[in-house]
C-alpha positions in Angstrom: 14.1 223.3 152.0 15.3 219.7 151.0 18.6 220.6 151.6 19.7 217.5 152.4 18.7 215.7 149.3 20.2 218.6 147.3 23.7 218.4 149.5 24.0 214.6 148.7 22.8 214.6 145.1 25.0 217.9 143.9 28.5 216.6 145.1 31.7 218.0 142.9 31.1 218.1 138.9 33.1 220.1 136.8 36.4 220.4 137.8 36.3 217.7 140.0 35.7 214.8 137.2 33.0 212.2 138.3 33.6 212.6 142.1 36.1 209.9 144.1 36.0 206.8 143.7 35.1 204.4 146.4 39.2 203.9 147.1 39.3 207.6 148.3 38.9 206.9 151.6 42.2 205.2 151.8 44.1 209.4 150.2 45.4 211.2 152.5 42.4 213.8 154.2 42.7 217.2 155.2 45.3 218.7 157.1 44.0 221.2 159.8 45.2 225.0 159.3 45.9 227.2 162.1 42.8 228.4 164.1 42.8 231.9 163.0 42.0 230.5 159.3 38.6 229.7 159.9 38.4 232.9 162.4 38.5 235.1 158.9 36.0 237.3 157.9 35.8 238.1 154.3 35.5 241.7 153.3 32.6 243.4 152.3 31.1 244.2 149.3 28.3 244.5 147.4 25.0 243.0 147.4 22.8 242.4 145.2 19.6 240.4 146.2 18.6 239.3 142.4 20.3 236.1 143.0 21.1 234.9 139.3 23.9 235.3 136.5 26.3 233.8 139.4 29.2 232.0 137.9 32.2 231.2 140.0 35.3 228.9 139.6 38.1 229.9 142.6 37.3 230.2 146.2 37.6 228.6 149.2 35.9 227.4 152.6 37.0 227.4 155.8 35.1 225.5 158.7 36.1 225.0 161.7 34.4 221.6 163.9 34.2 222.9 167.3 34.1 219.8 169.7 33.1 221.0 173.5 34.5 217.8 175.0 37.5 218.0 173.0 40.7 216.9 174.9 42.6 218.8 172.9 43.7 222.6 174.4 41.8 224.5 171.7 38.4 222.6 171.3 38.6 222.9 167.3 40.0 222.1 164.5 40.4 224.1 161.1 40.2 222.3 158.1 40.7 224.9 154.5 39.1 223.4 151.1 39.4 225.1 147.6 36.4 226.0 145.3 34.7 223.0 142.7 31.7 221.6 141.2 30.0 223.2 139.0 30.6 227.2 138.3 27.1 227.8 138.3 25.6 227.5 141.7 22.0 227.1 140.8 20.3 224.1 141.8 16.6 223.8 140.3 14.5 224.5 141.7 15.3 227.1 143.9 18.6 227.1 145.8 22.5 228.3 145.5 25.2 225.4 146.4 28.1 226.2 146.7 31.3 223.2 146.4 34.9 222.5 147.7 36.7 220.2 148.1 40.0 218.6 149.5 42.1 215.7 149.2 40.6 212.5 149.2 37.3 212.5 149.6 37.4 215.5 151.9 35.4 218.4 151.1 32.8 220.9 152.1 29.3 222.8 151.0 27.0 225.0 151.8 23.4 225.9 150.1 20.9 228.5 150.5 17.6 229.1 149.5 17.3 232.0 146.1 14.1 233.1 148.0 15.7 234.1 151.1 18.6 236.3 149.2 16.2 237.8 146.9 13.3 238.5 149.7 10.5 236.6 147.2 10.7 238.6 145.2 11.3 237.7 141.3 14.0 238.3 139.2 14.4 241.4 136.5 11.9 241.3 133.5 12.9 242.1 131.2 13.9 246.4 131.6 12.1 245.5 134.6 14.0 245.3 137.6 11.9 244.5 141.4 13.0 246.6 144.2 14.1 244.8 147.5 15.6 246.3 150.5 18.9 245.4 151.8 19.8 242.5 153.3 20.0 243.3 157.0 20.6 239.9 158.7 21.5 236.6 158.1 19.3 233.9 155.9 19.2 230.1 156.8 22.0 227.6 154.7 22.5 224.2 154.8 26.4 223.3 155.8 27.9 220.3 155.3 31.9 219.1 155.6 33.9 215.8 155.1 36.9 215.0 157.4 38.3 211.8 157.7 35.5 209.8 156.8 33.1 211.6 158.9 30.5 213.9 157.4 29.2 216.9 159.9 26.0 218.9 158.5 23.2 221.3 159.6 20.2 222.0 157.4 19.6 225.2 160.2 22.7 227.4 159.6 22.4 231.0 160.0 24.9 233.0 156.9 25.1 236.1 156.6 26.6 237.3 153.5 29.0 239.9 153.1 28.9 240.1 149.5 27.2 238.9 146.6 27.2 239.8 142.9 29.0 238.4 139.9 32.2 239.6 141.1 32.0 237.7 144.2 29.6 235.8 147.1 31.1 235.7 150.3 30.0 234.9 153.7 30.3 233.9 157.8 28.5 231.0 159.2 28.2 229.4 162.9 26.1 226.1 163.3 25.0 225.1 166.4 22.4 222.0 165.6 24.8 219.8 164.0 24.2 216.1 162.8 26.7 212.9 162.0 25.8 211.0 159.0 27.4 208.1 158.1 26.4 209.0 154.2 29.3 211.1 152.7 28.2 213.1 149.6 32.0 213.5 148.9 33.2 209.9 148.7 29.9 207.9 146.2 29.6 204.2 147.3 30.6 202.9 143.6 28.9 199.4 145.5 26.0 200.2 146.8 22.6 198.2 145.4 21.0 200.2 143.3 17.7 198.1 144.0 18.3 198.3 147.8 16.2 200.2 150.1 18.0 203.2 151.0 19.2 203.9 154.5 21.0 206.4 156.0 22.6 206.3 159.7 22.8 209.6 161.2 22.8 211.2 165.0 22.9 214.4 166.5 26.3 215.6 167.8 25.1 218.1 170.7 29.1 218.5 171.7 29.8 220.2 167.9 29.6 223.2 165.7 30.5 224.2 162.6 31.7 227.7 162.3 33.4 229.8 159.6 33.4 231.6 156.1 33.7 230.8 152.4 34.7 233.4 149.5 33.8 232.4 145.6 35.0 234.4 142.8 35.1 234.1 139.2 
């Protein structure tokens, strides 16, 4: 999965306008929540493997950034962001992302492959409808979030989902292989050379993980 390329090229679109401008950095970022926020575990519901006719405008994302070195007495911090980008999570060819954001150019995502929800196997045809098991475990995701100028992402994420349908996709998350890029999909470079080669900075960040759940509903 290119998640990656998909995580930095879908940033907010509908009802976050055009995405920050380059001055965003100087707004105000994310206040961290208590820990029990991102502790949450959304309720249960329905699922429904088919994996299309998803359309979703509220929700929100918590993710806590787990620092093993941390001087502080809890190790983490909590950070909340509220549902945007496009209401339609589909991303051609073959992937749900789903977008929040927070002030400034805070914000966080995370994307899964349609083939690992729906098992491989197609869509309804027509009357037709494929038959799939249950979902029984989690599926790999891509999760990325922006605090304070610093973008946090793993393209090796285990979800699992606790609901999905077109009433609502919910799910948990803990990321263990977590990576620092210096290349924020929430706050655009409105200067960068468009005829420069491009280069992206990032390292691994053994010490961190990301861990916690996001809701979406219509």
């Amino acid at each position: 999965m290119a998640a990656l390329a998909l995580l930095a090229g879908c940033g907010p679109t509908d009802s976050a306008g055009t995405g920050p401008s380059s001055t965003a950095s100087a707004t105000a970022g994310a206040a961290p929540l208590d820990a029990d926020a991102c502790r949450e575990t959304p309720s249960r519901g329905r699922i429904d493997r088919a994996g299309h006719a998803l359309e979703f405008r509220s929700g929100s994302m918590h993710v806590a950034i787990d620092r093993a070195d941390s001087r502080n007495a809890a190790g983490s911090m909590c950070y909340g962001f509220t549902k945007s980008g496009n209401a339609d999570p589909s991303v051609p060819p073959d992937s749900l992302l789903f977008v929040f954001t927070g002030p400034g150019a805070d914000g966080a995502q995370l994307e899964f492959l349609v083939g690992d929800l729906t098992g491989g196997v197609l869509p309804p045809i027509g009357g037709v409808r494929p038959r799939v098991g249950p979902l029984d475990g989690p599926i790999n995701s891509s999760v990325g979030v922006s605090v304070g100028g610093t973008y946090h992402h793993s393209t090796t994420c285990p979800v699992t989902l606790t609901a999905v349908s077109s009433e609502r996709v919910a799910g948990t998350f803990t990321c263990s292989a977590v990576t620092r890029s210096e290349s924020n999909p929430f706050a655009p470079d409105d200067n960068i050379d468009d005829d420069a080669a491009p280069t992206e900075i990032t390292s691994t960040e053994t010490d961190v993980t990301l861990a916690g759940w996001f809701e979406t509903t219509p």
